[in-house]
N, C-alpha and C positions, 0 to 999 in steps of 0.2 A: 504493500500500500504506500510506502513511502517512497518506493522508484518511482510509482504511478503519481503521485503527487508531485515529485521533481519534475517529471515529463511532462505533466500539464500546467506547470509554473514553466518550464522553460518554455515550452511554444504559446504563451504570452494568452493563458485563457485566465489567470490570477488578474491581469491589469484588464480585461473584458469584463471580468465579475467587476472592479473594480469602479468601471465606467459607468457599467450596468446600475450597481449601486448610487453613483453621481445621479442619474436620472432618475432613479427612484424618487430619491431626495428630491430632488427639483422637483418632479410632476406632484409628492405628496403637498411639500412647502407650499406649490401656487394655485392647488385645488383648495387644499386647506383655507387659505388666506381666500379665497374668493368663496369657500361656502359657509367662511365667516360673515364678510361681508352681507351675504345671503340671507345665515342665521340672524344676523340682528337687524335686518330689512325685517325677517317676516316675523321677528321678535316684538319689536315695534306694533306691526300692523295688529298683530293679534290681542295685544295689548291695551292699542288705543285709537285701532281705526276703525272704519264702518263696518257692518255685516257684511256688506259683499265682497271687501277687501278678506277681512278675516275669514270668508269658505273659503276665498281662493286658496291664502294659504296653508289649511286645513287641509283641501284636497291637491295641492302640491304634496305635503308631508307624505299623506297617504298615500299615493299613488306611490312615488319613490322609495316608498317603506316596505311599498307590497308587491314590488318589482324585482326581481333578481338582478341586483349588479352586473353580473355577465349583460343581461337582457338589454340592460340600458346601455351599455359599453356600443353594443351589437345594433341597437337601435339609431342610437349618434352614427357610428359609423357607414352603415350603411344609407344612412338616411342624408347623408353629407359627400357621399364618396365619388358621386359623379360631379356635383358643382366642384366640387373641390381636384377633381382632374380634370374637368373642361377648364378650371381656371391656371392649371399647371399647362396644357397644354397652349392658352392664351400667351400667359408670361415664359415659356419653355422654362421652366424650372422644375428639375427632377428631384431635388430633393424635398421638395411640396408633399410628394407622395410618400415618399418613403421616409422621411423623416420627421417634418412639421406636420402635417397633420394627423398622425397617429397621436404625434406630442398633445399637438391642443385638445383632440378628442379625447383623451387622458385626463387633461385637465380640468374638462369642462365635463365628465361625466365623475370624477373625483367630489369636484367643487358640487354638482347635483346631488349626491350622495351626504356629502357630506353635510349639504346646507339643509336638509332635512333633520337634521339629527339635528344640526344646530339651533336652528329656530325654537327646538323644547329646551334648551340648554341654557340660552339666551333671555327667555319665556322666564324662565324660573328665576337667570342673576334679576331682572329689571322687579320681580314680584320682591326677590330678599330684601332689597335698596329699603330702608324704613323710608317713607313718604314724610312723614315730618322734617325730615333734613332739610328737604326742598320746599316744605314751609316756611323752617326757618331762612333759610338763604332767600329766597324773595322777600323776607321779612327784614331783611338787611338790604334790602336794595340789588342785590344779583339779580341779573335778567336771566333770560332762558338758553342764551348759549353758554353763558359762566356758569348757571348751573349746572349745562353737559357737561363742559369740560374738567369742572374744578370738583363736583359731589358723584351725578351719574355716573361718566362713560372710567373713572378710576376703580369704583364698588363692582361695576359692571362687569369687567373684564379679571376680577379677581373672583369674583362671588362663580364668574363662569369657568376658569382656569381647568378646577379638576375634571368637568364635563365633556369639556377641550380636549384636556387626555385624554379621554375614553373616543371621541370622535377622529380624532390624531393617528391614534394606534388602527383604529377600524382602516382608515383610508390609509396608512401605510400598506396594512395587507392587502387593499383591493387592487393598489396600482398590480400585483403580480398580474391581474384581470387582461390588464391591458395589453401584455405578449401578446393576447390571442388576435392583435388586430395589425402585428409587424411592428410595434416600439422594442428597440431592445434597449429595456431595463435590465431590473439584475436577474428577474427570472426568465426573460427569454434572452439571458446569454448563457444559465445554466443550461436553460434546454440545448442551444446551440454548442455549446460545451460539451455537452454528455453524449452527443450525437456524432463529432468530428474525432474524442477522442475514446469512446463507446467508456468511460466510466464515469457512469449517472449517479455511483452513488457517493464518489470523494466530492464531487462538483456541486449535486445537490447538498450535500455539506456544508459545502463553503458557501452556499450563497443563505441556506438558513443562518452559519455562523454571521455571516453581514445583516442580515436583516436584523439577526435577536440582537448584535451593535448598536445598529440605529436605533432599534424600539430601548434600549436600554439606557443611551445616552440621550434621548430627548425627554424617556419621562424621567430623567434628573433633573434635566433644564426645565421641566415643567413644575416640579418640586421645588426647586431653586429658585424659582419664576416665583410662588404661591409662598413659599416664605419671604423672599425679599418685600418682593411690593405688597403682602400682607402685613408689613410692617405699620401699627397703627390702625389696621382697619378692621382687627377682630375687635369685637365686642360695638363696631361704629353705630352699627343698627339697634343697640342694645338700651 
């Protein structure tokens, strides 16, 4: 196992995992940050906007909740796949296909994924917030954006941190989804690994070893994250 291991380090499938892993990171990081975005849009709406704002995003939630991730991966893609090669074949740009839009369909079926969970996530930091806070701050003269910036969106994004976690960790494992549509992340450079050098099972290895990495080192940073800037704000609501 350990010659097999040199031989697939030397013909350079370690720095492919490695790549492979870089784009994970990326596609999770920019799905994430955009089904944040999402989650505190329909956080907001369900909160404090009209009924027919709030079905919508009720039956957004739903639908994406009762959908199999593959499904929706498979539905982007194919439902994007021809505008998105008549528009490569417009600008002649081949790596449209094979590279960026696998990328963005990653992202934006991530970011879908994700922003569904978020929105209950979000739902619940804006309900912990004590309401009185933001009595008193109007009652001092704060207007309605100092009140976002300076009471709300800091309680906000701490009350929601460890939820984050939990929606973080999901959309890191689902990017593996997106092999199936030609992105090579980390799991479709193991499959391509295990295939050129027929051993699937040191390879599949090493790219669980990178993945339980990642998952390992962001929820520190997310730990880290919940103690630092919780500094001061347990007991605020209290």
């Amino acid at each position: 196992m350990i010659q097999s291991l040199h031989d697939i380090l030397s013909a350079g499938w370690g720095n492919m995992l490695l790549r492979g892993a870089a784009m994970t990171v990326f596609i999770s990081v920019c799905g994430i940050c955009l089904g944040m975005l999402i989650g505190i849009a329909g956080a907001a709406a369900k909160t404090g906007a009209g009924r027919p704002v709030r079905a919508l995003v009720a039956l957004y939630t739903l639908i994406v909740r009762s959908v199999p991730e593959l499904l929706i991966i498979y539905l982007l893609f194919f439902g994007a796949v021809q505008p998105a090669a008549d528009l490569a074949d417009w600008l002649e740009w081949d790596d449209l296909m094979s590279t960026v839009f696998p990328m963005l369909i990653g992202i934006l079926a991530i970011a879908l994924i994700s922003g569904s969970y978020s929105v209950e996530v979000f739902r619940g930091a804006f309900k912990a917030i004590d309401p009185g806070q933001l009595e008193a701050a109007r009652a001092i003269g704060l207007n309605r954006r100092q009140c976002l910036r300076r009471i709300t969106l800091p309680q906000l994004f701490w009350y929601a941190l460890p939820g984050a976690n939990n929606v973080w960790q999901a959309a890191l494992k689902d990017t593996a989804l997106i092999s199936l549509v030609g992105l090579v992340e980390l799991m479709r450079a193991a499959v391509l690994g295990s295939a050129a050098t027929r051993e699937p099972l040191i390879l599949y290895l090493m790219a669980g070893i990178l993945y339980f990495l990642i998952g390992a080192c962001s929820q520190g940073l997310f730990v880290w994250a919940e103690r630092h800037f919780g500094r001061g704000m347990r007991g605020a609501g209290s």
